[in-house]
C-alpha positions, -999 to +999 in steps of 0.1 A: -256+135+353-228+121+333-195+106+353-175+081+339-153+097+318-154+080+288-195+085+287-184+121+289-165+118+257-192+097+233-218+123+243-195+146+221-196+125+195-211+142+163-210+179+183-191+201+157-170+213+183-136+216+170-136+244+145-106+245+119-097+267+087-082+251+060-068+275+027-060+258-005-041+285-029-054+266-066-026+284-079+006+281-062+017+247-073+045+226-055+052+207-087+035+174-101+013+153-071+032+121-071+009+094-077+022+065-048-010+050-040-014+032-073+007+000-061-008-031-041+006-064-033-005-098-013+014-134+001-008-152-024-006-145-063-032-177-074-061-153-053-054-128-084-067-155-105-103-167-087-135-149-092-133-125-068-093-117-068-099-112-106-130-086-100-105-067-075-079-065-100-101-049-122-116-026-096-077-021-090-069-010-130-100+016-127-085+035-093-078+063-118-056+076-146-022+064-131-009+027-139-015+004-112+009-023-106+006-056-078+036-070-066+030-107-050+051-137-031+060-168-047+061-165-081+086-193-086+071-210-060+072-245-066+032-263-062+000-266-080-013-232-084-042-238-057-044-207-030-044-204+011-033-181+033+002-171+032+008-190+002+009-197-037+023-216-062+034-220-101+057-246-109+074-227-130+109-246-122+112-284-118+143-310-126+136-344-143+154-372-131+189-363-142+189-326-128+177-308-165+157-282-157+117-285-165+098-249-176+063-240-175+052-207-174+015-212-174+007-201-142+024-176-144+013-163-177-029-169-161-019-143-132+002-121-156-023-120-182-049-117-155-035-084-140-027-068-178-063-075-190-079-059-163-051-027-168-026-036-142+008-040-147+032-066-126+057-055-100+072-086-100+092-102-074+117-129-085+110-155-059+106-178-040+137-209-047+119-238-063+118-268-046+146-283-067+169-257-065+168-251-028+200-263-008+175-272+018+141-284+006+124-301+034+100-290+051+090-267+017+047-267+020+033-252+049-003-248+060-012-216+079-038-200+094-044-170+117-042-190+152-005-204+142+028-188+151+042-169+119+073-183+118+057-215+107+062-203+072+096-203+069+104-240+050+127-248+020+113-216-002+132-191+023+169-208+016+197-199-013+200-218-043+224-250-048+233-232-082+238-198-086+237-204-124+208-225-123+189-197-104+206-172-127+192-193-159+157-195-142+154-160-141+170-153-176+142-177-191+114-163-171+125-125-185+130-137-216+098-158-222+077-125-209+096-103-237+084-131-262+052-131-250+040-095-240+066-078-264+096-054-249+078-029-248+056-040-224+080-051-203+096-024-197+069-005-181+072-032-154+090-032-122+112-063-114+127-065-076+146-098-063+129-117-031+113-101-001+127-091+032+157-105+029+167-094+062+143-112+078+141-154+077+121-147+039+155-154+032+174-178+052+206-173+045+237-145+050+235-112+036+264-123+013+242-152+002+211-126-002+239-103-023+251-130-045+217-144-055+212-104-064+236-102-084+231-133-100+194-125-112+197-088-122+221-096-143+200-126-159+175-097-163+195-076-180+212-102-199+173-110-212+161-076-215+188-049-208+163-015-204+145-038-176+135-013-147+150-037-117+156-025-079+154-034-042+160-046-016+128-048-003+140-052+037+117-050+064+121-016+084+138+014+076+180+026+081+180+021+115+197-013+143+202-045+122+179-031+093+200+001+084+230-019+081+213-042+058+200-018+035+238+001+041+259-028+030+233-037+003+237+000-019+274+002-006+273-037-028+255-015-053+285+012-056+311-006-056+313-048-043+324-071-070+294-083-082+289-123-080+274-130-113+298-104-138+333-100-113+324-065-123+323-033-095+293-022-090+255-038-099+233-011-113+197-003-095+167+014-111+150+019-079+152+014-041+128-001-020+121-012+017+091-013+037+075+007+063+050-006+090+027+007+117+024-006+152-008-007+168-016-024+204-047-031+224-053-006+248-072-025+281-097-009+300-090+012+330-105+035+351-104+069+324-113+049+293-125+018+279-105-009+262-095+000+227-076+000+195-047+022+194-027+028+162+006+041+159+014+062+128+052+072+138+062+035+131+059+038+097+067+073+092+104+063+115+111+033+092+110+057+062+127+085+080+157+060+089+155+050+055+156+078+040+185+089+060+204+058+048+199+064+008+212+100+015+247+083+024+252+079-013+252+105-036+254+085-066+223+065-052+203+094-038+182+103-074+171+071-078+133+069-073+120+051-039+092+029-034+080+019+001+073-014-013+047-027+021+033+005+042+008-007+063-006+002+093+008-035+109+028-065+100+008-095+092-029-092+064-031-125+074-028-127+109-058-119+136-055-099+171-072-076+190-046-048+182-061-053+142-093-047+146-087-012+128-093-033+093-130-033+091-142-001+095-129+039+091-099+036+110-081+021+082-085+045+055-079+077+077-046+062+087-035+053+051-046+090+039-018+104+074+009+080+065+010+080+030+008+119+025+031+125+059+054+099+039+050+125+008+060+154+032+091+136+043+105+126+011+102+162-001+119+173+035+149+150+023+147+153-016+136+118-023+120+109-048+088+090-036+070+072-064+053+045-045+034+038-011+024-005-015-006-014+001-002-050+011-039-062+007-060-083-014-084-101-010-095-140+009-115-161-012-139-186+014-134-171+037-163-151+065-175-117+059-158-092+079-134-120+088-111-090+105-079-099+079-057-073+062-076-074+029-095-050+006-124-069-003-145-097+018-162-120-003-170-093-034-179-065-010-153-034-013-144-024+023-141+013+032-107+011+028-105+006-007-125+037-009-093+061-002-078+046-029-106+058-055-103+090-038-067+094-042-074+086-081-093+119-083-068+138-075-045+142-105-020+172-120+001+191-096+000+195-056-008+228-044-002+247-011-028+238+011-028+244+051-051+230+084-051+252+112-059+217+129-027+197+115-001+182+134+037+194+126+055+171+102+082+157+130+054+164+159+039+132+143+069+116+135+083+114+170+049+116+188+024+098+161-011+115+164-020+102+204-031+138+220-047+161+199-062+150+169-047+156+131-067+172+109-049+169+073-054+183+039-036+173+007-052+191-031-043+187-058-045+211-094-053+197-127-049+223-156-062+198-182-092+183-166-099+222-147-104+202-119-094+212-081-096+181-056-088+184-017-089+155+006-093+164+043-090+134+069-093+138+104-073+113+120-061+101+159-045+067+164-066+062+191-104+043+183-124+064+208-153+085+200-142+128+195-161+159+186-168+161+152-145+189+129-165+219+122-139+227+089-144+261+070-127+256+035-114+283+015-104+277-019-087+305-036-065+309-068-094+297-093-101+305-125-114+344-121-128+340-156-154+315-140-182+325-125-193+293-107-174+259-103-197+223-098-191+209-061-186+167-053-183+162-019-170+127-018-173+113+015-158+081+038-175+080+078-204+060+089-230+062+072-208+072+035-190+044+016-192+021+043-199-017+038-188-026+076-215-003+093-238-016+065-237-053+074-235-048+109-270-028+110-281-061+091-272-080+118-237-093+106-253-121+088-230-146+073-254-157+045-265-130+030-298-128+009-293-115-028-311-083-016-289-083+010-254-088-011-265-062-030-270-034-009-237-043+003-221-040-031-232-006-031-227+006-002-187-005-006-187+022-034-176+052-030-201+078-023-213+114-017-229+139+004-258+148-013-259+158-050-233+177-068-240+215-066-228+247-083-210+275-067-208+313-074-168+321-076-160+357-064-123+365-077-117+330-081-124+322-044-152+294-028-161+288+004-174+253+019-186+245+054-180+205+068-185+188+093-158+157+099-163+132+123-132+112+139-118+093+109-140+108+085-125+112+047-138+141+030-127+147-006-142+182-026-143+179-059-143+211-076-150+215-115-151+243-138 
């Protein structure tokens, strides 16, 4: 006989005994599916550049037929280009003895060129202050690792300039050089954004500092290239306490401040951006249920709530589109605790497929224009397997969480109605995050062109504990009724599907592994399928499709005519 409680609940794991219904309607489309997940981003910009960060990038360009861009720290930097945790380097401004500024753009141009050859396109944050331009230089290295307080990072990079028109110059040359080298063109299709987290000690100095080193380098951008797409700010958190009146004054600057750099009203933005983070904790033990990871979706969803409130303030601002330029499930890729250990296995993919579409449904709620979701994860080179940092890949192998992202590639055209009889109300999840009964989600997706129907069902709860499988019944309806049959993929993340973590683990976590080894690892980091594709008989442009789900299981159907 079973009694402890939480015995109780692994016994149900892999029992189908939560039944749900989920309809799609193929043809009742809610306009163009907005294609968010295509941006990533990381501390360290050199990584791009070794063997492995250059294999992700490319595995990055392939995601799917939307542009992916990367947005990275320290670009200006000032060092030798060699990578660690939580920082990078280029050198691309130094003084010689007499206080003339020194160029060199060739680090730059290796982690620029590296991202456009392998079809990804910069997002590129002007930042950090060189080391001779900082009105406060020393300290400006740091070394950091995962044991060390965070705020050990915070040396003579963070400050303002000593010369607005220095920095202003530095920024006109960089533009400039990258119109002369990738052509205008080019560079247009490319996001520009000034610093990071201003609001934060990223930038130690006042909010009128932070405004006037703004102004100073958008309109060096301009002055370089005036159809440049440039916006921000890039705060931590959303509209609300100290962070809302941050990102307030900064469009209310926007509207109508004088602008530092031109004495003109107003300083014009392409985009706005802030960032949007999770909050999970450790859960200890008691008496009911084991110690355990528990996740908290509602932080995220909050901070773009909030913000979202904030950027309906101004009408003149409110069309602009919004990029949520960090949304991550925590605060820190580079940091380790027990309250991350979601970043191995399923957890972390499930989560990102809740947020980032419950992000989706709130934009549309306020008439925002969502264009970008930022996952801020890369990859460690030398580092362990498995190490239990923020990243996508560990040493080559593709962790399940990239996996959502290839999923989200398939899914292309326009966003139809779809329903869960299993999902969570919008502001239920919102207010609450997903911590009683568990979310099961559906987003599809309607491609006239391709005659492709994709729907992605997650089923999600914050909480790492074992739960009764989904038993889901799909209907799709609203096909073509001139078909007769459509081809089934049944794309899959769980366990035992596109799954590196479970993988090494049932090899015995080993830490040197053989060739053999590596390679079965390489695979099973793909994304895979249930079985082989298979045909269905339509009936009046209707399917149906039995699942079964397990807790923080992806599922992604495929269907083609």
């Amino acid at each position: 006989m079973i009694t402890h409680p939480y015995l109780a609940i692994a016994c149900l794991s892999g029992v189908a005994t939560h039944r749900v219904s989920v309809t799609v309607d193929a043809s009742k489309s809610l306009g163009p599916l907005p294609q968010t997940s295509r941006f990533f981003g990381c501390d360290e910009p050199n990584e791009a550049t070794q063997l492995n960060g250059s294999a992700l990038i490319k595995e990055l360009g392939e995601l799917g037929p939307s542009q992916t861009y990367f947005r990275t720290h320290n670009l200006l930097t000032t060092g030798d280009g060699s990578p660690r945790l939580k920082w990078g380097s280029t050198n691309a401004y130094t003084e010689d003895e007499t206080g003339n500024p020194i160029y060199n753009w060739t680090i730059v141009d290796d982690i620029f060129d590296t991202y456009l050859e392998r079809n990804v396109k910069p997002y590129a944050q002007i930042g950090f202050m060189p080391k001779a331009l900082s009105n406060n230089p020393d300290p400006y290295e740091f070394y950091f690792d995962e044991t060390l307080s965070y705020n050990v990072i915070f040396t003579g990079w963070s400050y303002p300039p000593k010369s607005y028109q220095k920095w202003a110059e530095l920024v006109y040359q960089w533009v400039k050089h990258s119109v002369e080298r990738y052509g205008a063109e080019e560079v247009n299709s490319w996001y520009w954004e000034v610093w990071n987290e201003p609001n934060i000690p990223y930038f130690n100095g006042t909010e009128h500092e932070f405004l006037t080193l703004h102004d100073y380098a958008v309109d060096a951008v301009r002055r370089a290239l005036p159809t440049a797409r440039i916006g921000g700010p890039e705060i931590a958190g959303g509209g609300t306490g100290a962070s809302g009146d941050y990102l307030r004054q900064f469009l209310q600057h926007t509207v109508d401040g004088q602008n530092a750099a031109t004495g003109q009203i107003g300083t014009e933005l392409d985009f706005i951006s802030f960032h949007a983070k999770g909050s999970p904790t450790y859960i200890n033990a008691s008496a009911a249920t084991p110690g355990h990871l528990q996740m908290n979706v509602s932080a995220a969803l909050q901070n773009a709530r909030d913000a979202f409130n904030v950027i309906k303030e101004f009408p003149t601002l409110e069309h602009l589109p919004v990029i949520i330029g960090e949304d991550d499930p925590d605060g820190c890729a580079a940091c380790a605790s027990p309250a991350y250990g979601y970043r191995n296995g399923i957890v972390f993919p499930s989560y990102t497929a809740e947020s980032f579409v419950r992000q989706l449904d709130l934009a549309a709620e306020y008439g925002i224009d969502l264009q970008g979701t930022l996952t801020w994860a890369f990859e460690y080179d030398g580092r362990k397997y498995f190490d239990g940092l923020r990243v996508l890949t560990t040493n080559g192998i593709d962790k399940p969480i990239l996996n959502i992202f290839r999923m989200f590639g398939k899914m292309t055209g326009d966003r139809v109605k779809a329903q869960s009889s299993a999902q969570l109300a919008l502001q239920d999840v919102v207010v609450n995050s997903v911590q009683r009964a568990t979310d099961v989600g559906v987003l599809a997706s309607s491609d006239e062109g391709s005659g492709k129907v994709a729907v992605m069902i997650w089923h999600y709860h914050d909480d790492d504990l074992p739960k009764p499988d989904a038993q889901i019944e799909v209907d799709v309806h609203g096909l073509a009724k001139n078909c007769k049959s459509v081809k089934l993929t049944h794309y899959r993340i769980d366990d035992n599907h596109s799954n590196s973590y479970t993988t090494w683990l049932g090899m015995g976590s080993p830490q040197q592994p053989t060739s053999e080894q590596y390679e079965t690892l390489r695979t099973a980091g793909q994304l895979q399928t249930v079985g082989r594709p298979k045909w269905l008989r339509l009936r009046g442009g209707k399917v149906m499709v039995d699942l079964n789900l397990p807790i923080h299981g992806t599922s992604l159907l495929v269907f083609e005519r």
